[in-house]
C-alpha positions as YAML, in Angstrom:
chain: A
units: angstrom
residues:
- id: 1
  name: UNK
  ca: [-11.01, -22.28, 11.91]
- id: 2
  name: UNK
  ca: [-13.99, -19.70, 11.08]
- id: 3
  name: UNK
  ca: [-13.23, -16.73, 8.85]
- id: 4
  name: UNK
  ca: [-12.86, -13.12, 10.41]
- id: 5
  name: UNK
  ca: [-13.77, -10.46, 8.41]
- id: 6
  name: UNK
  ca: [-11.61, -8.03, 10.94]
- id: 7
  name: UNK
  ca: [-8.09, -10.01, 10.86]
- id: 8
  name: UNK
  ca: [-5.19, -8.37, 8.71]
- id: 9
  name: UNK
  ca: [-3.18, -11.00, 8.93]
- id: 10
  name: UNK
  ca: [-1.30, -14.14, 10.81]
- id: 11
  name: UNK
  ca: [1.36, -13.86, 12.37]
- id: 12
  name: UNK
  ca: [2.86, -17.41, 14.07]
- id: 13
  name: UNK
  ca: [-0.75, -18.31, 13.94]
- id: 14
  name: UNK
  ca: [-1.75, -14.92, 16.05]
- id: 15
  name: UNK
  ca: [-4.31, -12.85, 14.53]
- id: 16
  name: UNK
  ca: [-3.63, -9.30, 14.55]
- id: 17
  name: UNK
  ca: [-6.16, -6.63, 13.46]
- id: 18
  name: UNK
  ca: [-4.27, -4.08, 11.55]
- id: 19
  name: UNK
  ca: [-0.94, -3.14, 9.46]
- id: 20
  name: UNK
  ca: [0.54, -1.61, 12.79]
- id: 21
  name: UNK
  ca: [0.02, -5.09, 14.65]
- id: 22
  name: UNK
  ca: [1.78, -7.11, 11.77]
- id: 23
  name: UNK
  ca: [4.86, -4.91, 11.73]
- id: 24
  name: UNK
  ca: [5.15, -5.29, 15.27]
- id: 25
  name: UNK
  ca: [4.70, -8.54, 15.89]
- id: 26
  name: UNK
  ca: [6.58, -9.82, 12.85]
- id: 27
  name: UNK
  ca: [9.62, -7.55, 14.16]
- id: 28
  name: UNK
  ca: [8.95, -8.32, 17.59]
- id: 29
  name: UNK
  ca: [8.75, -4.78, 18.73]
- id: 30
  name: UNK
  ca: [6.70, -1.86, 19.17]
- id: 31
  name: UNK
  ca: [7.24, 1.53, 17.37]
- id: 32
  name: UNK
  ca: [10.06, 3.25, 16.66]
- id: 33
  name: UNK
  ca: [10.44, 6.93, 18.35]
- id: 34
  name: UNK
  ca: [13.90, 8.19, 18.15]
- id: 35
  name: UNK
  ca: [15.38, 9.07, 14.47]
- id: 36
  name: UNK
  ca: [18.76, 7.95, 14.92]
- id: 37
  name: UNK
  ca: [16.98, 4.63, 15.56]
- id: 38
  name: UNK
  ca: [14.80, 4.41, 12.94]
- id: 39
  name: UNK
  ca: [17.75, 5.00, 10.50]
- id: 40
  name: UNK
  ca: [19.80, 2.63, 12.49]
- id: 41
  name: UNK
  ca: [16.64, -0.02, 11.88]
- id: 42
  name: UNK
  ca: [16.23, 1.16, 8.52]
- id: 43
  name: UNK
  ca: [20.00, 0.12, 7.31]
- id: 44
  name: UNK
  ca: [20.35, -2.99, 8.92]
- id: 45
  name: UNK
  ca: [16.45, -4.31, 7.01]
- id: 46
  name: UNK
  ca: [18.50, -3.52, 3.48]
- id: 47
  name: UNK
  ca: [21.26, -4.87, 4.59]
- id: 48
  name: UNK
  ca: [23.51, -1.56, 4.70]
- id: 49
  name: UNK
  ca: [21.66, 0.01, 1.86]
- id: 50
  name: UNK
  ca: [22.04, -2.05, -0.68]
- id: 51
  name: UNK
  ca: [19.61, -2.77, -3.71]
- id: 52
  name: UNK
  ca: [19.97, -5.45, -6.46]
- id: 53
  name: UNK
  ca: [23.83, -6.15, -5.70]
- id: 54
  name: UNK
  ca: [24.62, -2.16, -5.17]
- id: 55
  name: UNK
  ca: [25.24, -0.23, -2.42]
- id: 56
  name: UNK
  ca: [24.15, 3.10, -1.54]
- id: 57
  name: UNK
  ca: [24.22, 5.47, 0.76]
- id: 58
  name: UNK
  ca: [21.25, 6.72, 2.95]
- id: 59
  name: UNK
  ca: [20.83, 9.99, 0.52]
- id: 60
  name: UNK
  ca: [20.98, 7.65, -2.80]
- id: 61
  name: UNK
  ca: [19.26, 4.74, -1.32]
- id: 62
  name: UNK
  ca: [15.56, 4.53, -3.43]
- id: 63
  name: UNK
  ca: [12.70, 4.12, -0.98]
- id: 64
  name: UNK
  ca: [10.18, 2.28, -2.36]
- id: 65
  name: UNK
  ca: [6.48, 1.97, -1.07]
- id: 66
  name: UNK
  ca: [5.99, -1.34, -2.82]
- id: 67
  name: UNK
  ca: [4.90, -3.83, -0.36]
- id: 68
  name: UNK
  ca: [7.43, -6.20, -0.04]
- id: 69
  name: UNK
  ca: [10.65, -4.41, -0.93]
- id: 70
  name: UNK
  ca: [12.34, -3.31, 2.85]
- id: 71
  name: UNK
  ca: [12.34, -1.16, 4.65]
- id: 72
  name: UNK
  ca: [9.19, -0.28, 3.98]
- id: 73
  name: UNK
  ca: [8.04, -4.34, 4.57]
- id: 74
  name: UNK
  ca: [9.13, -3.77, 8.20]
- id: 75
  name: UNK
  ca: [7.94, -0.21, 8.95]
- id: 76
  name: UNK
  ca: [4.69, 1.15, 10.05]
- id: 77
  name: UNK
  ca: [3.35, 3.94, 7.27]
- id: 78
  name: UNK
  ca: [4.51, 6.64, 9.95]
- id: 79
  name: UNK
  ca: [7.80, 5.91, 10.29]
- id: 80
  name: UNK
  ca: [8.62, 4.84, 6.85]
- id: 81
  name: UNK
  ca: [6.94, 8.55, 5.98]
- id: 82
  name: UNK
  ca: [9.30, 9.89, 8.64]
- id: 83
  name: UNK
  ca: [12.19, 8.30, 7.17]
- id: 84
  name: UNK
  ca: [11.41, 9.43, 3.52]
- id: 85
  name: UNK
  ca: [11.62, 13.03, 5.39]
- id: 86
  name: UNK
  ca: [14.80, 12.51, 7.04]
- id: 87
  name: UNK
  ca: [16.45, 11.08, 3.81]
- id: 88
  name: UNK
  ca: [15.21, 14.67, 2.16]
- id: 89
  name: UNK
  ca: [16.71, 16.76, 5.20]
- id: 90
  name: UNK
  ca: [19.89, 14.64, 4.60]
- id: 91
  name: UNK
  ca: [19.74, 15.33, 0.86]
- id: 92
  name: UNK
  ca: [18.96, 19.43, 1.28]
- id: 93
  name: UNK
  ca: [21.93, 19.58, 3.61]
- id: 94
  name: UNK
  ca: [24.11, 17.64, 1.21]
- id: 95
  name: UNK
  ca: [23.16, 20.09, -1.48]
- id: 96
  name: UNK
  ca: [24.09, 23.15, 0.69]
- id: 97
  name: UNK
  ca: [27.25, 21.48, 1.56]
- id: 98
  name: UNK
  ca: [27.88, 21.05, -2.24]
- id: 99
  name: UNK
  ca: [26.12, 24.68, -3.14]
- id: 100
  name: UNK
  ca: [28.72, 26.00, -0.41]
- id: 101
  name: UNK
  ca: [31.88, 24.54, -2.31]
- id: 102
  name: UNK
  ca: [30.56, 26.92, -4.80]
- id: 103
  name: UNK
  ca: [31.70, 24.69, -8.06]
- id: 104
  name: UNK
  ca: [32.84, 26.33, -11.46]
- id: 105
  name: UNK
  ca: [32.72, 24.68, -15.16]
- id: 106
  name: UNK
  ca: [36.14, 24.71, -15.79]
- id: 107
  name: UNK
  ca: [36.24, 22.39, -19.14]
- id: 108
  name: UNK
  ca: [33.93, 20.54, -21.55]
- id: 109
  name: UNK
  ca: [35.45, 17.60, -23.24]
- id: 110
  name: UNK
  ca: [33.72, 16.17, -26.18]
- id: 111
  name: UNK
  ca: [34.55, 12.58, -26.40]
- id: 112
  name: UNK
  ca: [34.87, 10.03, -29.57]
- id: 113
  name: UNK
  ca: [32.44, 7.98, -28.26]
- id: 114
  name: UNK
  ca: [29.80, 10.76, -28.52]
- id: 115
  name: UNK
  ca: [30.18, 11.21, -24.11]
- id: 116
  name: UNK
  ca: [30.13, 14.73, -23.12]
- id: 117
  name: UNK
  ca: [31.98, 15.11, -19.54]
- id: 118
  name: UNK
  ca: [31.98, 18.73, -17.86]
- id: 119
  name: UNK
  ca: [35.17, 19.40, -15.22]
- id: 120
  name: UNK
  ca: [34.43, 21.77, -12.31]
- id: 121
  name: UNK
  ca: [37.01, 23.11, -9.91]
- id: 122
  name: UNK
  ca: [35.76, 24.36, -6.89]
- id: 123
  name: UNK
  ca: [36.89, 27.30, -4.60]
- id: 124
  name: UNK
  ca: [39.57, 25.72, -3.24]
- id: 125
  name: UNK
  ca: [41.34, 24.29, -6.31]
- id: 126
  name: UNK
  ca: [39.64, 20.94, -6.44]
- id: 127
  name: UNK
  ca: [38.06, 19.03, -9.40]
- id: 128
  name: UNK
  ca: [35.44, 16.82, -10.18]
- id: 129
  name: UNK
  ca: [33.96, 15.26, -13.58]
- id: 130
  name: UNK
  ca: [30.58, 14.72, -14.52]
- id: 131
  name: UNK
  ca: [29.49, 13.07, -17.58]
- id: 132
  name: UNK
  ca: [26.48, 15.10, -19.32]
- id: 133
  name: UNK
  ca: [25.90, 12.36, -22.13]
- id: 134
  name: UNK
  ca: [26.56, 9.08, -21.66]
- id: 135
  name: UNK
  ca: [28.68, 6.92, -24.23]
- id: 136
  name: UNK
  ca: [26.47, 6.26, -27.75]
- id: 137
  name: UNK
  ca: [26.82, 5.86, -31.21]
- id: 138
  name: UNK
  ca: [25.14, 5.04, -34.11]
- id: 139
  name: UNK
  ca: [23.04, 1.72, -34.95]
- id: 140
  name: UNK
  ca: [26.09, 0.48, -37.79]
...
């Protein structure tokens, strides 16, 4: 077998000529048009979102560009970039959904362990907790 200069890569012995080609002929599909789709695709190549034993959600979910970490390893540059912009329309309306609640600091609690937690209530009476500082103490 002679070298070509022009060949990205094998795929079941099949040359194919650019990143595009790979992806689709290692997934065994062409591209992916319709965003419901693509997000569909995108969950079931990370196995429902999850990363290093944890599962996220869509909105929490890290999308890496590294090479071989999915779903970017099974996307085409333009869709992965259009699914990096979905994920941010998904987190802006989560944050107006949140903004909307419209949440007040109600406490601050000063834990033993040096942990700082905050409690809001919202407009409609419920609470959450959020821990500012994380549990520490000194080196002794």
């Amino acid at each position: 077998m002679t070298h070509n200069p022009n060949v990205y890569g094998y795929v079941n012995g099949k040359p194919v000529f650019s990143r595009d080609e790979f992806i689709f002929e290692h997934r065994k599909r062409g591209p992916i048009e319709d965003d419901a789709e693509l997000i569909a695709f995108a969950e079931k190549a990370t196995s429902g979102w999850h990363n290093a034993g944890w599962s996220h959600s869509f909105i929490s979910f890290y999308l890496s560009d590294y090479a071989l970490s999915e779903p970017f390893a099974s996307l085409t540059l333009s869709e992965f970039g259009r699914l990096k912009e979905l994920q941010q329309e998904a987190r802006e309306a989560a944050k107006a959904a949140d903004d909307a609640r419209r949440w007040r600091l109600k406490e601050t609690i000063n834990w033993a362990d040096n942990s700082v937690e905050e409690i809001y209530e919202d407009k409609d009476g419920n609470t959450k907790h959020v821990t500012v500082v994380g549990p520490h103490g000194d080196a002794c």
